[in-house]
C-alpha positions in Angstrom: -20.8 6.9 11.5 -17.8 9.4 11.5 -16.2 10.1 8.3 -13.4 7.4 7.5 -9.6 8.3 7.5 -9.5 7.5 4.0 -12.2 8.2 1.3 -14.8 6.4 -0.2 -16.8 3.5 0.5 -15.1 0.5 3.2 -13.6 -1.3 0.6 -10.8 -3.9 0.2 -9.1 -4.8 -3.3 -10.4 -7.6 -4.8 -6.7 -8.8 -4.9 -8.3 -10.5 -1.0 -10.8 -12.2 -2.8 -8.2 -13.3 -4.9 -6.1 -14.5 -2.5 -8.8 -16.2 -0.3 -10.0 -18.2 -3.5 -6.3 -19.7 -4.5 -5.6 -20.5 -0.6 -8.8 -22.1 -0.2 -8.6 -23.8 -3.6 -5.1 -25.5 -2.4 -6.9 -26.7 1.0 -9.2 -28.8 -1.0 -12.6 -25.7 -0.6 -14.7 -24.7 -3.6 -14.7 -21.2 -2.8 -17.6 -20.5 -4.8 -19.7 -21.5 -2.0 -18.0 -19.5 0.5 -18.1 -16.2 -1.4 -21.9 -17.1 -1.8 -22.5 -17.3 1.6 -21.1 -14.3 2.4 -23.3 -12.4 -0.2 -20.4 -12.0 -2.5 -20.4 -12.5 -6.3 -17.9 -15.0 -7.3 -15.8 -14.2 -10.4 -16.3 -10.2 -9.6 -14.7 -11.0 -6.3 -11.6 -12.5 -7.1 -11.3 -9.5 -10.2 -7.9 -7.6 -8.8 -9.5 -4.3 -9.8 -12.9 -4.6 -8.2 -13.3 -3.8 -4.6 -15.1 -6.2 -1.7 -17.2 -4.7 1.0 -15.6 -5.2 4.4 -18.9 -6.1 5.6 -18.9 -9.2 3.7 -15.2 -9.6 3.9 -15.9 -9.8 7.5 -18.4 -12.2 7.2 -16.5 -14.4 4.2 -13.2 -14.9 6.9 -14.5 -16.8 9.2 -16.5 -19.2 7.0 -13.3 -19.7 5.3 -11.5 -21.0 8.6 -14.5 -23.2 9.1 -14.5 -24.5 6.5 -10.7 -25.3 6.2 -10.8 -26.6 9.7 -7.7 -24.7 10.2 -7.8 -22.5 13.7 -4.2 -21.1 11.6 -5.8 -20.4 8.3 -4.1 -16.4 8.5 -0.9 -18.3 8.2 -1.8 -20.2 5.4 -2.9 -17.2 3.6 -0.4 -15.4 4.3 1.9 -17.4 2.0 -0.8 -16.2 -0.9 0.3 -12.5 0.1 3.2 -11.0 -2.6 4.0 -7.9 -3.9 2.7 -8.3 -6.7 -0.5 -8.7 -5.6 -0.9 -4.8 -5.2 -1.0 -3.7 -8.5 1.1 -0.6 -9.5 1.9 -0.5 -5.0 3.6 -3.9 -5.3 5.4 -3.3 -8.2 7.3 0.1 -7.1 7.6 -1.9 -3.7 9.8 -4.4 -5.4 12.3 -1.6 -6.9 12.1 0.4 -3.8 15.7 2.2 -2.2 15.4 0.0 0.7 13.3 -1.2 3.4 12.0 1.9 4.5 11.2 3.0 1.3 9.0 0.4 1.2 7.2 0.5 4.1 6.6 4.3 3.3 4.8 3.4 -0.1 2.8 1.1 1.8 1.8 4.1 4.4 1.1 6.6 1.8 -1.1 4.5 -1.0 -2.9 2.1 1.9 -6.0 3.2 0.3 -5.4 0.6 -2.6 -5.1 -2.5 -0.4 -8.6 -1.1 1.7 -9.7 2.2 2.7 -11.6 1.2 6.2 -8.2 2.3 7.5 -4.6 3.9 7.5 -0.8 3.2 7.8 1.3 5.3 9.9 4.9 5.3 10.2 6.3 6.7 13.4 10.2 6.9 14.4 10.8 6.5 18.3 14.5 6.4 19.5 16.3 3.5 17.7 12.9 2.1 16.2 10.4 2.1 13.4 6.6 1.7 14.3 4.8 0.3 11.2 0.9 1.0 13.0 -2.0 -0.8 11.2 -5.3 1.6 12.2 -8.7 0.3 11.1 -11.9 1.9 11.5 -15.2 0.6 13.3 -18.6 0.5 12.7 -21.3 1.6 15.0 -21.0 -1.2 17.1 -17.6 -0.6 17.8 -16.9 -3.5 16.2 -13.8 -3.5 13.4 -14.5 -3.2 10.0 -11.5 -6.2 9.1 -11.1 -9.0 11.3 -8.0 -9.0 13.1 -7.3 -12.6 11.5 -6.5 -10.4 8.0 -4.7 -7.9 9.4 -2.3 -10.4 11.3 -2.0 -11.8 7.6 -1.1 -8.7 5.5 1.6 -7.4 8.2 2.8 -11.3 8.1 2.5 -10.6 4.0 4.7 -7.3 5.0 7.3 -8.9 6.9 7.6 -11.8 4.5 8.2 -8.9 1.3 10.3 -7.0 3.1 12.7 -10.1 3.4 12.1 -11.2 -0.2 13.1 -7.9 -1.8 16.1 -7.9 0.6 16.9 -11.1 -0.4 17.5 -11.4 3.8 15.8 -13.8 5.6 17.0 -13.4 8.9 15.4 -9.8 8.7 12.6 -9.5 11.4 10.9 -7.3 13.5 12.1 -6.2 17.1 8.4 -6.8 18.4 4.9 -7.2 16.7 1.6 -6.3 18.3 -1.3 -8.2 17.1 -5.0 -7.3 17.9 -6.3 -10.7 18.4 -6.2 -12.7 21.6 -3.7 -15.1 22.2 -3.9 -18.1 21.5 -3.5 -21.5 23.7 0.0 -21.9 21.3 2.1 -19.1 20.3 4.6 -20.8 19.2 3.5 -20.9 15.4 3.4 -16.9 15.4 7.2 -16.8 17.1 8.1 -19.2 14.1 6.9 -16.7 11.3 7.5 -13.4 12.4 10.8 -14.4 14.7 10.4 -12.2 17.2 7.9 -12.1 20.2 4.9 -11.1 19.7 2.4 -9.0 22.2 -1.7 -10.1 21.9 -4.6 -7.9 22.3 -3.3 -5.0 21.7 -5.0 -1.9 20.6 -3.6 -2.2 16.5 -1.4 -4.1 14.8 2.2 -3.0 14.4 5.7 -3.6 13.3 8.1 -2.5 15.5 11.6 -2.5 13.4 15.0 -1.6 14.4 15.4 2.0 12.4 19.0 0.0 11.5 17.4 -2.6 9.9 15.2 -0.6 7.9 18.1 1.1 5.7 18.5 -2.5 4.2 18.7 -2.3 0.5 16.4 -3.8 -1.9 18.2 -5.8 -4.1 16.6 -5.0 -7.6 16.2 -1.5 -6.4 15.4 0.9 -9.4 14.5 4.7 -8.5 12.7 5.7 -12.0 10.6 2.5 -12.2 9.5 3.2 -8.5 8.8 6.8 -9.0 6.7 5.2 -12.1 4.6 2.7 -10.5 3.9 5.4 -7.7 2.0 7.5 -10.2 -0.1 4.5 -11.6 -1.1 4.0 -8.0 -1.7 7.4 -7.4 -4.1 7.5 -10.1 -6.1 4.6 -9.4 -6.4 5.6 -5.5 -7.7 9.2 -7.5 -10.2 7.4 -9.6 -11.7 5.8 -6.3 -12.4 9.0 -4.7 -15.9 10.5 -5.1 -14.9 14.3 -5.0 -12.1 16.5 -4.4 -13.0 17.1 -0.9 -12.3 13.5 0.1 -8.7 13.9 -1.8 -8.5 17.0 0.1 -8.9 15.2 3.2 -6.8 12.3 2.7 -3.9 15.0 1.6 -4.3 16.3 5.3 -4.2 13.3 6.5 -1.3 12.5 4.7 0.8 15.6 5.3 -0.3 16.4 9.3 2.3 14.6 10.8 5.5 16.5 9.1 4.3 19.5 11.2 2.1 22.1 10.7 0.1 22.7 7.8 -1.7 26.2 5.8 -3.5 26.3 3.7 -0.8 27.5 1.3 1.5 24.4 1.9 -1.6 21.8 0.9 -2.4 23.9 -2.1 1.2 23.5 -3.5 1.5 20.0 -3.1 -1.8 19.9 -5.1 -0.5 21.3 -7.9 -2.8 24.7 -7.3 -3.1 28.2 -6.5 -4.1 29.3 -2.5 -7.3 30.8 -4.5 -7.9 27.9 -6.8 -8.3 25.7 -3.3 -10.4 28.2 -1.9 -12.9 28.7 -4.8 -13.0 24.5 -5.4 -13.6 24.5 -1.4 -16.4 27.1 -1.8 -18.2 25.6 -4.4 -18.8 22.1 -1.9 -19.4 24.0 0.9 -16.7 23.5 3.1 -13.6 25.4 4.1 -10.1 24.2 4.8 -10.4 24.6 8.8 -13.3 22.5 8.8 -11.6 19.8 6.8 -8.4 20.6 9.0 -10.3 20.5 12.1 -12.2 17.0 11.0 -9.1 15.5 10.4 -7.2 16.2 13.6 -10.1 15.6 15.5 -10.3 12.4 14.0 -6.8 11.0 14.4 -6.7 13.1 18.0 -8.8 10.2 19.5 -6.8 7.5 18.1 -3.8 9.1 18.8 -4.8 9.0 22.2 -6.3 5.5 22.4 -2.8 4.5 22.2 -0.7 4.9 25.1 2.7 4.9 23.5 2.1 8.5 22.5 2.8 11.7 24.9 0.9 14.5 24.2 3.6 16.2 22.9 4.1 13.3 20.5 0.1 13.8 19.5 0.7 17.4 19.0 3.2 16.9 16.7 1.4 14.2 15.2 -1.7 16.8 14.1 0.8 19.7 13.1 0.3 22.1 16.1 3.4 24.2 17.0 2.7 23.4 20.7 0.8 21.4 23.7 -0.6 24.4 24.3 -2.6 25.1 21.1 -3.4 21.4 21.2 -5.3 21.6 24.2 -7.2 24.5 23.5 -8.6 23.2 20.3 -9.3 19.6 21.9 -11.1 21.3 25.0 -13.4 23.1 22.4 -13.9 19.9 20.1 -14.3 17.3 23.2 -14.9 20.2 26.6 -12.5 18.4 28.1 -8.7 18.2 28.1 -6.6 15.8 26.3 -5.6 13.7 29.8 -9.0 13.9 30.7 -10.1 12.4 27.8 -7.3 9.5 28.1 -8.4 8.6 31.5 -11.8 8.2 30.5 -11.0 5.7 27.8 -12.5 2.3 28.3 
C-alpha cells in the first residue's frame, strides 16, 4: 500500500464512535451490539482520545443504517457533529477570525479528525474549494465510506453557520462521492444549494465572499492557543520525525516551491540539524520531496478541475516544464498521458 498523505496508522478519532453511539442511542439501538459486530471495543470506542480503525469504522456504518432502518441515517448524524467534538480543533474553530479561518484550521490539523486522508483548500476565481481526499486500500476501495464523509462536510457547513451566527450561509455547489439517490430532495434541504453525485471527492464549493464572514465570538489569542494543543496531540500520534517531516511537505507544497532550507525554518531547526536527523533514518529530503509530489501528482490529476499548470503549482515547481520532467521519470509517461489513461 503506498504510504498515506498523513502519518500513522488509518485512524479516525474516537469522537465518531462517540457520535455514532449517542445518534444511535436517540433512534432507539443499543450500540453495544453494533460496535461488537464490527470488532470494536465498546467503552474504548466512544473514548474521544482513542482512535478507531477505519477498517472497522467501515464495517460499523453500515450496520448502523441497518439497523436504524434509516436509508438517511448520515443526516441524522450529522446533527451529533459540533465543534466541540474536535477537541483543541473545535475549540479554536469556534474563536476563529472568520469563516475562512476556519476552514483553514480544519485543512491544516485534519489529521485529528482521521488520518486516511487530507483537506485541501484551493481558491479558483470568485470561489473556495473545501476538497475532502481519502485514501484507498488495495482494492481500490475507500478507506471511509462516503456516507461519513457526506456527514462531516454536512457537520462543516452546519459550524460554519453556527459560529456565524448566519443561517442562510451555504455553499455555491457541493460534490458528494456517493451515488444519487432515487430523492434528492432531503440533501438540497440541508446543504441549500445543489448538489453534484458521484463525484471523484467530496467538496465545498464557497463563494470566496462568503468566506470573509466573521465569527461571532471570534478571539485571536484563544485560537492561536487551541492551535498549539492540537498541534501537539497530531505530534504525539506520529511514529517518527520522518512522518512529521512528510506531513510538513505536504502541508507547505502548495504555497510554491519548497528547499530544504524553507522546511527546516518552519521546524524550528538548522538546514544541518534536518540533514543529520534525515541521515540517521535513512532517508534524504528529495526522496521525502519526491514521495510526496508524486503522491498528490496522481490525485491532482484524478481530478479534472485542475490544469496542469494549476498541479504544478500545487507541488511547488516553478514551471510545467520541470513538472513534466520529473513526472515522465516517476510514471515514463507525461502528465496528459497519464490523465487520459485514467479509468
Amino acid at each position: 500500500m503506498n504510504k498515506p498523505l498523513l502519518p500513522g496508522t488509518q485512524t479516525t478519532s474516537g469522537t465518531w464512535g462517540r457520535i455514532i453511539s449517542e445518534c444511535l442511542k436517540d433512534a432507539g439501538v443499543r450500540p453495544q451490539r453494533l460496535f461488537e459486530e464490527a470488532g470494536l471495543d465498546y467503552e474504548e470506542s466512544i473514548t474521544p482520545d482513542s482512535r478507531i480503525p477505519d477498517a472497522k469504522l467501515r464495517h460499523l456504518y453500515p450496520l448502523c443504517a441497518q439497523a436504524t432502518g434509516n436509508t438517511d441515517f448520515c443526516f441524522h448524524l450529522s446533527q451529533y457533529v459540533k465543534a466541540h467534538s474536535f477537541h483543541a480543533l473545535g475549540m479554536a474553530i469556534l474563536v476563529s477570525k472568520n469563516v475562512e479561518d476556519a476552514l483553514q484550521r480544519f485543512c491544516r490539523h485534519s489529521a485529528i479528525i482521521s488520518d486516511s486522508g487530507h483537506i485541501e483548500i484551493v481558491y479558483t476565481g470568485e470561489h473556495c474549494r473545501f476538497e475532502v481526499f481519502s485514501q484507498v486500500d488495495e482494492q481500490g476501495d475507500r478507506l471511509l465510506p462516503p456516507e461519513i464523509i457526506t456527514c462531516f462536510i454536512l457537520g462543516v457547513v452546519n459550524m460554519m453557520r453556527e459560529i456565524t451566527e448566519d443561517r442562510a450561509l451555504s455553499p455555491v455547489t457541493v460534490d458528494l462521492c456517493q451515488s444519487k439517490p432515487q430523492n434528492t430532495a432531503a440533501f438540497e434541504e440541508r446543504f441549500q444549494c445543489p448538489i453534484r453525485f458521484s463525484q471523484a471527492r467530496e467538496v465545498l464549493i464557497y463563494k470566496r465572499s462568503d468566506i470573509q464572514n466573521p465569527v461571532r465570538y471570534s478571539n485571536d489569542s484563544l485560537a492561536h492557543q487551541h492551535d498549539e494543543i492540537t498541534e501537539a496531540y497530531i505530534q504525539n500520534m506520529s511514529p517518527g520525525f520522518e512522518d512529521a517531516l512528510y506531513r510538513q511537505i505536504l502541508k507547505e507544497l502548495p504555497n510554491g516551491e519548497l528547499s530544504a532550507e524553507k522546511l527546516a525554518s518552519r521546524l524550528n531547526m538548522s538546514l544541518r540539524k534536518l540533514q543529520n536527523k534525515l541521515q540517521s533514518e535513512n532517508t534524504t529530503y528529495q526522496q521525502l520531496l519526491d514521495k510526496a509530489r508524486m503522491e498528490l501528482a496522481k490525485k491532482y490529476l484524478s481530478n479534472t478541475h485542475y490544469s496542469i499548470t494549476e498541479v504544478t503549482f500545487l507541488l511547488g515547481f516553478s514551471s510545467s516544464a520541470s513538472f513534466c520532467r520529473a513526472f515522465k521519470r516517476w510514471f515514463d509517461c507525461s502528465p496528459s498521458e497519464y490523465r487520459q489513461h485514467l479509468p
